[in-house]
N, C-alpha and C positions, 0 to 999 in steps of 0.2 A: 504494500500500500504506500502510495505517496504520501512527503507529508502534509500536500495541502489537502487530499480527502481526509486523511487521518483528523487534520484539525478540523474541518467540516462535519466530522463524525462527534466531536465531541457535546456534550453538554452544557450547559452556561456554566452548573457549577465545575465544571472540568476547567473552562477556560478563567475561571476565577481564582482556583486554586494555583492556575500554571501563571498567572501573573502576580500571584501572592509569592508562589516559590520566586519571581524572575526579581521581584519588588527585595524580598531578603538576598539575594543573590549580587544584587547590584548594592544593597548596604554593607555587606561583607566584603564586596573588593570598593567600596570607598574608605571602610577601615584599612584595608588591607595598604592601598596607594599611599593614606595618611601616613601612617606608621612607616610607611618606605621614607615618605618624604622625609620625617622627623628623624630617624634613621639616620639619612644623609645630612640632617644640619649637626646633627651631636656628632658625627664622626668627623665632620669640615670644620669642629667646633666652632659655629658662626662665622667663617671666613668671609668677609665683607666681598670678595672675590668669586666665593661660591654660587654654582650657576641655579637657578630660581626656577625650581621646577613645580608644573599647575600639573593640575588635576583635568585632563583633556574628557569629552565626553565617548571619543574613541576607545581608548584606555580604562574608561569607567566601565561600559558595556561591553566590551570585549572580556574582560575579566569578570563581569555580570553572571555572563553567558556561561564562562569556563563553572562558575560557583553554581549557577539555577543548575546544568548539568548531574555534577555533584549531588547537590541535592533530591534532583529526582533517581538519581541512582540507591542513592543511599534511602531515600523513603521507600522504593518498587522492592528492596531487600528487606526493608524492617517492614514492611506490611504487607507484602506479597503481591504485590497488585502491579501491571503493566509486564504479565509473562507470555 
């Protein structure tokens, strides 16, 4: 099945859950980017020279996606569901 019958197939609560998991997925890699960022200023110990790196929305969902993944992996194992 392709994926766009598959999501056609789905239910509203189906697709509310996949945007709840996509919702915590993208709060976990905006933790995740922060703590990188933070990371690199404590190890450049503030170097007035250090480069000033942002939070892009590329990078945000792209790592989003890598976490929602994860997550539905890890839920179809603890509750059996998506076999």
């Amino acid at each position: 099945m392709k994926l766009g019958h598959w999501l056609n197939s789905l239910s509203l609560f189906d697709h509310l859950l996949l945007l709840l998991l996509f919702l915590v997925g993208v709060y976990f890699s905006k933790l995740t980017l922060e703590a990188l960022r933070e990371f690199y200023r404590k190890k450049t110990n503030d170097s007035p020279y250090m480069v000033k790196y942002r939070i892009t929305p590329l990078a945000l969902l792209s790592l989003g996606i890598f976490y929602t993944v994860i997550l539905v992996k890890i839920m179809s194992r603890l509750f059996g569901i998506l076999n």
